[in-house]
C-alpha positions as CSV (number, residue, x, y, z in Angstrom):
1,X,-18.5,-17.6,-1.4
2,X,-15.4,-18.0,0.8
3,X,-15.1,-16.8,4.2
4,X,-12.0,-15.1,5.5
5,X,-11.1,-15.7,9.2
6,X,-10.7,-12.0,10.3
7,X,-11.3,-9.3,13.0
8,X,-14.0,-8.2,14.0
9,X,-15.4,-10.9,12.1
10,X,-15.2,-13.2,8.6
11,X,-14.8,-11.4,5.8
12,X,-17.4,-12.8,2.9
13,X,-14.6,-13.1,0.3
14,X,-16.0,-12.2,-3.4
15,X,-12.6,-13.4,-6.1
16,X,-14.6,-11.9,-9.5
17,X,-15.1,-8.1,-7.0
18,X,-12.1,-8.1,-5.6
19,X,-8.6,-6.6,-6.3
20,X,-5.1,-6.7,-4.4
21,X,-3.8,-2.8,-3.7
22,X,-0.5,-3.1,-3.0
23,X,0.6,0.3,-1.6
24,X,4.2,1.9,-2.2
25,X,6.3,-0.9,-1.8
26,X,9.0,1.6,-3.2
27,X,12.9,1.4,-3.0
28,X,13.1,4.7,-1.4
29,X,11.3,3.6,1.3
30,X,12.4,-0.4,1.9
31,X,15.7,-0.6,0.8
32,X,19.0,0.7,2.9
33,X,20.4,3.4,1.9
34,X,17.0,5.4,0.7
35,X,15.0,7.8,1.9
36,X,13.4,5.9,4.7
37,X,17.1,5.0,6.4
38,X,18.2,8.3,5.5
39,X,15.8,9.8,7.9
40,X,17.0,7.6,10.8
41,X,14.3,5.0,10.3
42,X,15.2,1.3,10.4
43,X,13.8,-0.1,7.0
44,X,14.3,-3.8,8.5
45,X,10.9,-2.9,10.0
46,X,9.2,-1.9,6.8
47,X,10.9,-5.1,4.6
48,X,9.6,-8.0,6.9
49,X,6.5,-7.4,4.6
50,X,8.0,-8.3,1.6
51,X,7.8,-11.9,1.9
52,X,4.7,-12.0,3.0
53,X,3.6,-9.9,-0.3
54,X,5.9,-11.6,-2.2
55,X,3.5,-14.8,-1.7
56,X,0.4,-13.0,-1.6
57,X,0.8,-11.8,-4.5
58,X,1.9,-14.9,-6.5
59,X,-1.2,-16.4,-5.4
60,X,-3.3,-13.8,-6.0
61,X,-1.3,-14.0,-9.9
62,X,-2.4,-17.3,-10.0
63,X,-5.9,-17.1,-9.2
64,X,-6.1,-14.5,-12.2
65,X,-7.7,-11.7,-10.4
66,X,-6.8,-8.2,-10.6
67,X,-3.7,-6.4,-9.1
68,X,-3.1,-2.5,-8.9
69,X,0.2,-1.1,-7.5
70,X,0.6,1.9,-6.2
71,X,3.9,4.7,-5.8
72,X,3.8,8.2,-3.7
73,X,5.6,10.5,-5.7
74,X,5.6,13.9,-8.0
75,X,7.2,15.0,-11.7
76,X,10.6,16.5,-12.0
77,X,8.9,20.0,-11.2
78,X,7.0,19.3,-8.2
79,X,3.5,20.5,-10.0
80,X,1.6,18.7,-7.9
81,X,3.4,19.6,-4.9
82,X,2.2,21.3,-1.9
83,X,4.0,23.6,-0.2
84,X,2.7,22.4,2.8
85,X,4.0,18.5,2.2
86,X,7.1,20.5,0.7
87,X,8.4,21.9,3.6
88,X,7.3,19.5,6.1
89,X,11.2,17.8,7.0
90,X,13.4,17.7,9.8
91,X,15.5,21.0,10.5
92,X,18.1,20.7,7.8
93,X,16.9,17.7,6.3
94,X,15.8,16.4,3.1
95,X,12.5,17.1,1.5
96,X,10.8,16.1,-1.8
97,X,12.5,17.0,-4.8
98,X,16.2,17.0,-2.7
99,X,19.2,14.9,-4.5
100,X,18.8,11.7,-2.3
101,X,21.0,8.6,-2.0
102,X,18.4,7.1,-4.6
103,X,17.8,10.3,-7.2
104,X,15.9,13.0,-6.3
105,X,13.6,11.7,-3.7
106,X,10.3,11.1,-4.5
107,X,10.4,12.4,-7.8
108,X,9.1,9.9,-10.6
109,X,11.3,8.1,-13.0
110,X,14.5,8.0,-10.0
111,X,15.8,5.4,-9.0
112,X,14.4,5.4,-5.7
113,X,10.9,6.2,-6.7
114,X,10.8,2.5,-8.1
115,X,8.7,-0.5,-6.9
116,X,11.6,-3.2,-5.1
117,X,11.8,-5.8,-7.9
118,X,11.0,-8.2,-5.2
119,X,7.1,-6.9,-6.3
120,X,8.1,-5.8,-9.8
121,X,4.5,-5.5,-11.8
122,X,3.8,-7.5,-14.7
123,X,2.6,-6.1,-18.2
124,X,-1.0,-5.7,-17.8
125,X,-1.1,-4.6,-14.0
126,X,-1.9,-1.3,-13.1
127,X,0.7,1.1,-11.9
128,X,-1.2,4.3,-9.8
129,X,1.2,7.2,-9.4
130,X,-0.2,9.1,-6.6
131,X,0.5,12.6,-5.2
132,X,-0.7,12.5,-1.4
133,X,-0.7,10.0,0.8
134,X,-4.1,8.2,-0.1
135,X,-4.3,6.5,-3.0
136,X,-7.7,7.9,-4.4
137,X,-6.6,11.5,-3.9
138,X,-6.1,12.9,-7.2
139,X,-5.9,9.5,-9.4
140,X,-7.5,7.4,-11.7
141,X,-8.0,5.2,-9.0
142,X,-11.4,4.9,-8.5
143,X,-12.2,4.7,-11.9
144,X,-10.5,2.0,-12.5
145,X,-11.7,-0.6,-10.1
146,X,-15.0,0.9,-11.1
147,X,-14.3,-0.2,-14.6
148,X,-13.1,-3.6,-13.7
149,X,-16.2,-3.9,-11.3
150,X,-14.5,-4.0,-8.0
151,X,-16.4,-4.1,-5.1
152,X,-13.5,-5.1,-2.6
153,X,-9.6,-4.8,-1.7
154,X,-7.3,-6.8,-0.2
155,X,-4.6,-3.7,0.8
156,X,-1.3,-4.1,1.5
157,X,1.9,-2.0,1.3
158,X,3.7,0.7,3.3
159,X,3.2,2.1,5.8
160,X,0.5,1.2,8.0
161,X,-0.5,4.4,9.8
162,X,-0.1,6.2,7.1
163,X,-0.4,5.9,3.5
164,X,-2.4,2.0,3.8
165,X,-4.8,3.3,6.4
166,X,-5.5,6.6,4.7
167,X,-6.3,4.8,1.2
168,X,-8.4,2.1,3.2
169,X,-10.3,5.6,4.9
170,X,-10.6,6.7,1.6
171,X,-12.2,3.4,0.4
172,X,-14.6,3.2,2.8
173,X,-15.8,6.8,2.0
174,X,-16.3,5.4,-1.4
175,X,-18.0,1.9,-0.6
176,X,-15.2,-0.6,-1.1
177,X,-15.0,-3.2,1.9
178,X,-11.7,-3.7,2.3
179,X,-9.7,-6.4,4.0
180,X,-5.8,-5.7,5.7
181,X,-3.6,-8.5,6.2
182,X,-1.6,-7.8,8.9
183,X,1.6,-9.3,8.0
184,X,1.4,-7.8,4.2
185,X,2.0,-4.2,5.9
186,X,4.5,-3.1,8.0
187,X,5.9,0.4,10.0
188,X,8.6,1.8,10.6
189,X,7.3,2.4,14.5
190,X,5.7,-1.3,15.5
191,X,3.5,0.5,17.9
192,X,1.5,2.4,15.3
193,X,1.8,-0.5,12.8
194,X,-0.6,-2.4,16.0
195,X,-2.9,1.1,16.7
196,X,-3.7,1.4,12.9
197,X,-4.3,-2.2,12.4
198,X,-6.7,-1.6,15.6
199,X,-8.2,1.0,14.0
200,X,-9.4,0.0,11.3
201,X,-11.1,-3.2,12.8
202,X,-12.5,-1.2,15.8
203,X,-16.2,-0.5,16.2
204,X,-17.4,-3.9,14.5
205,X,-14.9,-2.8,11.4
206,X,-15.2,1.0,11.1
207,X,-12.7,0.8,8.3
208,X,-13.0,-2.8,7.0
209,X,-11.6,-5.9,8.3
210,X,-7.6,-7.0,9.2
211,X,-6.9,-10.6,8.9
212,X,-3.0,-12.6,8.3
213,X,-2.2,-13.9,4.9
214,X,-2.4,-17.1,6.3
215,X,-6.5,-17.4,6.5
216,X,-6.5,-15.8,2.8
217,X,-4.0,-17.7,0.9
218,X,-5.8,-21.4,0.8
219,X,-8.7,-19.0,-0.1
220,X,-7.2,-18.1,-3.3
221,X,-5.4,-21.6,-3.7
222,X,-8.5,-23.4,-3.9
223,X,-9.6,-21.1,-7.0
């Protein structure tokens, strides 16, 4: 079994009980002139992890193990919509739903709800469409590593404090060990991309374990 140089310590890599969670890489977030820049936020700190992703994941192809991508977002009639997360926006600003410079934001099947072809999936991957921040909140999620006998998860994805550390909280809760490579996930704030990272490690890995693609890539090469 491989070892994976990490914090607190090395991660006892399993390939056949692990999957790759890659967490709303999503235009409207990464690409200028979406949601994300729209809000004042410079998305040049959220796409410096696409490259890193971009290998990741073609190794991770390569090796033949399983990949799940995820996208925060609601149907054209905000169902599953919470008022709470509904009116939750800057004073005059846009919310959910709201004609965007990418479609209605955050409303599946826009333009701007779509993964950045840079980390298209491939036939056969799973897509999770997810309502709240967390990716196991009100989805198949669960079920489906279940069913594909997934014990671990590399995550990666956008954005660190928020919707990569709260699906890595809700892993834990569920008995996944999961593993963060720090350069695969990026913030728009730098300073809360380095406090969640040190969250999760903290307390001889609370959360799970953060590492840099580096230590995992020869890993998955030498499958």
């Amino acid at each position: 079994m491989p070892t994976i140089a990490a914090d607190p310590y090395p991660f006892a890599f399993e390939p056949t009980a692990c999957a790759l969670l890659i967490i709303d890489m999503q235009r409207d977030f990464l690409e200028p002139g979406g949601f994300g820049a729209a809000l004042g936020n410079d998305v040049a700190q959220l796409r410096r992890a696409i490259g890193p992703n971009v290998r990741l994941l073609a190794a991770w192809r390569a090796a033949g193990l399983p990949v799940l991508h995820t996208r925060e977002g609601h149907p054209p009639d905000l169902g599953d919509l919470p008022p709470s997360k509904h009116t939750r926006a800057p004073e005059g600003g846009l919310r959910i739903g709201d004609a965007g410079p990418m479609g209605r934001i955050l409303v599946q099947g826009e333009p701007g709800h779509a993964l950045i072809p840079e980390l298209a999936p491939r036939p056969g991957e799973t897509v999770i469409d997810k309502p709240g921040k967390g990716a196991f909140y009100a989805t198949a999620l669960d079920a489906c590593l279940r069913e594909l006998g997934v014990r671990q998860l590399v995550v990666t994805g956008v954005t660190t404090e928020i919707c990569v550390q709260s699906t890595v909280r809700e892993a834990n809760d569920r008995g996944y060990d999961c593993l963060v490579p720090s350069d695969c996930t990026a913030s728009y704030f730098p300073h809360f991309h380095t406090a969640a990272l040190a969250m999760i490690a903290a307390q001889g890995g609370i959360l799970g374990w953060v590492t840099h693609s580096d230590h995992l890539l020869p890993a998955l090469e030498s499958l």
